[in-house]
Phi, psi and omega in degrees: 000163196234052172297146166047008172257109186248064137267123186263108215267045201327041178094002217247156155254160180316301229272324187290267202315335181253001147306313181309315176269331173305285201307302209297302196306303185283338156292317178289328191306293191323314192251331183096329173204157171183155236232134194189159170295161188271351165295309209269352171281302199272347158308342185251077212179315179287317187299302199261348170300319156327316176273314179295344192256006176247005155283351170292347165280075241222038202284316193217114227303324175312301190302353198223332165287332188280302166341259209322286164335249208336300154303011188236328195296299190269341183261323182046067125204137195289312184245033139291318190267308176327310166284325169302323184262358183254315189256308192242007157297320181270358165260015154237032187304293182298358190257113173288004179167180166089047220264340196230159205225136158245116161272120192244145204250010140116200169296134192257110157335316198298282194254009155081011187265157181259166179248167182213154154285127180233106184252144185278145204269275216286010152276353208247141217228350184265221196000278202298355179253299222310299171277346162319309196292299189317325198261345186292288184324317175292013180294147165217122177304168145321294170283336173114000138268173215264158186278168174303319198299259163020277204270012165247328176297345184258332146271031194250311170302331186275355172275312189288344172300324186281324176305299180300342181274318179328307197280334187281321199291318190280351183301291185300326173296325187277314183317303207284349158304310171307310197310000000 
């Protein structure tokens, strides 16, 4: 029986499967995305989430030559480790988890396996800015009306246009007479 084991041993011996997430784990740091069947997206999901969250540990030099070992221990490439910690360690300092997105891209002709995208979430510039801007606008109270802040600000731009058409109507009223 297969209790309690959630490692997806993915057809694999131990020394073949963590070569297989080592190579996957440094094509992705490397490339930013990459295109694969969905066992092998969410088995490297696991593998690799771990490692971008110990680039967040940046308290002391010690502390941070040691990250660098320790990451250089599962992927063994150098500018695999390199990019993590100078390009996407310091833009997910702030994101507390979730670092990667799997998108599944449907059937692999050949053999029926599905395939999936698997992506670092704060590269991808289609998601990660696009909808933010978007969802801001749409706050609505309950009741349906605007916060005070809001509704002076919206009306303070909405005053001075009516002003200047004012000041414009007596202007054209005074022309058409001189003629």
């Amino acid at each position: 029986m297969n209790h309690g084991n959630k490692v997806n041993k993915l057809s694999r011996k131990k020394a073949h499967r963590s070569a297989l997430l080592s190579n996957l784990a440094s094509q992705l740091i490397t490339h930013k995305r990459i295109v694969t069947t969905l066992a092998k997206a969410k088995a490297l999901r696991t593998y690799v989430e771990p490692l971008i969250s110990k680039t967040k540990k940046t308290e002391n030099k010690e502390t941070i030559m040691n990250q660098h070992r320790v990451v250089f221990s599962h992927l063994q490439d150098k500018a695999a480790v390199k990019e993590l910690f100078t390009v996407v360690g310091p833009k997910v300092v702030s994101r507390p988890g979730g670092y990667t997105r799997i998108l599944k891209l449907g059937i692999r002709p050949g053999d029926n396996a599905e395939k999936a995208m698997i992506e670092l979430v704060d590269f991808n510039e289609i998601y990660g800015k696009g909808v933010e801007k978007a969802a801001e606008p749409a706050k609505k109270t309950r009741r349906g009306r605007a916060p005070k802040k809001a509704a002076e600000e919206a009306a303070a731009p909405a005053e001075q246009p009516t002003a200047q058409a004012e000041e414009a109507t007596p202007e054209t009223t005074q022309e058409t007479p001189a003629e």
